[in-house]
Every structure is written in structure tokens, then in C-alpha cells.
C-alpha positions, 0 to 999 in steps of 0.5 A: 500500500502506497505511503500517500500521507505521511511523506508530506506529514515528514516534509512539513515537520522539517520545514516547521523544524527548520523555521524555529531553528531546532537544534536536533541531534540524533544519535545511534540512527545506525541501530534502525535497520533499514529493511525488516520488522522491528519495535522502537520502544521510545520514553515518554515526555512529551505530546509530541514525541511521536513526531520526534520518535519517528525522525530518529527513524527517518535516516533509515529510511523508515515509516513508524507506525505508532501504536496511540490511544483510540481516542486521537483516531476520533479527532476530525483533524487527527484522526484521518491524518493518523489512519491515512499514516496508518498508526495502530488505534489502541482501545486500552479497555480491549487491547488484544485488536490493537496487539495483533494489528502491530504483530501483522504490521510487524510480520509485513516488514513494518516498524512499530512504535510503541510508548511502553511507559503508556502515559506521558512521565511528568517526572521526566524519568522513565517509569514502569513500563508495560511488557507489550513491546518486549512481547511484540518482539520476542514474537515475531522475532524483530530487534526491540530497538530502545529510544529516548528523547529529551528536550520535547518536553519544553514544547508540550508536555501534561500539566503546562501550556503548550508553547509551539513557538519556541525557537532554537530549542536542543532536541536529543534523539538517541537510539541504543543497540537492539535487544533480540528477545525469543519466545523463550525469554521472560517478557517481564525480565525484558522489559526490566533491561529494557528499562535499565538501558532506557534509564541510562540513555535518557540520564546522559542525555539529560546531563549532556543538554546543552541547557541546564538552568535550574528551577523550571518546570521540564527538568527532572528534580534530581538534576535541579528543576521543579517537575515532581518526583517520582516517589510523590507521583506515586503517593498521589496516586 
């Protein structure tokens, strides 16, 4: 099936990225493959990661179909856009439709894109993660690709205004070096070195941003800024 939306969708974001001068640097591009089923697993910071998350895709030449809530499917400006990219519906309430369209989409040679996290982290560290990807994977046998971004947040994140406009604001894209996982292995353990190696990429990312004030909202606490910790978002829930 012919890619009739997207590509316009991709052309129009990197106008729209060079406009407001964004600093994007992507790194571990090379650990997308070019050809063949694969799962990005990316953290989740932002509204807008999907954007981003497929950018560091981008030089592989691949096409992200992004597993998202239902609920963006019903938007009459999104939910065409995101039907005509082809992205996965996700029901939370009856998940196994959504589960098997990423598996076909996978065993066709698609990348799937997956936020394991499910919601946006307003700690701005990872949090626990669900096993879907890790289990996506080991079934049809596709490299589980680990992403992190950082920087997304600053334009639109939970509990702030979105602020679109900003210019010349660092965007850090890094990819990390496949897991291979098989039916054998445990979903959970996965998922668990999933994480680890998430956390780690996000940290270096963090501390290596080029800004670094202290203070403001879209830093983690333990680097300075005044998001909450994930210890009181758990209490409040």
C-alpha cells in the first residue's frame, strides 16, 4: 500500500523544524535497520514525541507506525491524518485488536512504535513500563530497538501550556543497540533491561543538554528543576 500521507506529514515537520531553528541531534540512527520488522520502544515526555520518535527513524529510511490511544483516531483533524499514516488505534479497555494489528504490521516488514511507559512521565524519568513491546518482539522475532528523547518536553508536555513557538530549542534523539528477545525469554525480565538501558540513555542525555538552568518546570528534580518526583507521583496516586 502506497505511503500517500505521511511523506508530506515528514516534509512539513522539517520545514516547521527548520523555521524555529531546532537544534536536533540524533544519535545511534545506525541501530534502525533499514529493511525488516522491528519495535522502537521510545520514553515518554512529551505530546509530541511521536513526531520526534519517528525522525530518529527517518535516516533509515523508515515509516513508524505508532501504536496511540483510540481516542486521537476520533479527532476530525487527527484522526484521518493518523489512519491515512496508518498508526495502530489502541482501545486500552480491549487491547488484544490493537496487539495483533502491530504483530501483522510487524510480520509485513513494518516498524512499530510503541510508548511502553503508556502515559506521558511528568517526572521526566522513565517509569514502569508495560511488557507489550518486549512481547511484540520476542514474537515475531524483530530487534526491540530502545529510544529516548529529551528536550520535547519544553514544547508540550501534561500539566503546562503548550508553547509551539519556541525557537532554537536542543532536541536529543538517541537510539541504543537492539535487544533480540525469543519466545523463550521472560517478557517481564525484558522489559526490566529494557528499562535499565532506557534509564541510562535518557540520564546522559539529560546531563549532556546543552541547557541546564535550574528551577523550571521540564527538568527532572534530581538534576535541579521543579517537575515532581517520582516517589510523590506515586503517593498521589
Amino acid at each position: 500500500m502506497a505511503d500517500l500521507v505521511y511523506p508530506p506529514v515528514i516534509a512539513l515537520a522539517k520545514t516547521m523544524f527548520r523555521l524555529l531553528n531546532m537544534r536536533i541531534t540524533v544519535e545511534g540512527a545506525e541501530h534502525v535497520p533499514t529493511t525488516g520488522g522491528a519495535v522502537i520502544a521510545c520514553n515518554h515526555v512529551s505530546y509530541l514525541d511521536f513526531i520526534f520518535c519517528g525522525l530518529g527513524a527517518n535516516r533509515s529510511k523508515r515509516l513508524v507506525r505508532f501504536m496511540a490511544k483510540d481516542s486521537i483516531f476520533r479527532h476530525k483533524i487527527g484522526g484521518p491524518l493518523m489512519r491515512g499514516m496508518r498508526h495502530i488505534p489502541v482501545d486500552r479497555d480491549a487491547g488484544m485488536a490493537s496487539y495483533k494489528s502491530a504483530l501483522e504490521n510487524l510480520k509485513a516488514g513494518e516498524v512499530v512504535g510503541v510508548f511502553p511507559e503508556a502515559t506521558i512521565s511528568q517526572s521526566f524519568t522513565v517509569k514502569d513500563m508495560k511488557s507489550g513491546a518486549a512481547r511484540l518482539a520476542a514474537a515475531t522475532g524483530t530487534p526491540l530497538v530502545p529510544m529516548v528523547l529529551w528536550g520535547t518536553q519544553r514544547f508540550w508536555t501534561k500539566g503546562h501550556p503548550k508553547n509551539l513557538t519556541q525557537r532554537a530549542v536542543p532536541i536529543t534523539i538517541i537510539a541504543g543497540e537492539p535487544l533480540h528477545p525469543t519466545r523463550k525469554d521472560n517478557a517481564d525480565a525484558v522489559t526490566a533491561e529494557l528499562r535499565t538501558r532506557m534509564t541510562t540513555m535518557l540520564d546522559r542525555a539529560q546531563r549532556e543538554y546543552p541547557h541546564q538552568p535550574d528551577g523550571v518546570f521540564w527538568q527532572p528534580a534530581h538534576l535541579g528543576g521543579t517537575a515532581p518526583t517520582p516517589e510523590s507521583l506515586l503517593a498521589a496516586d
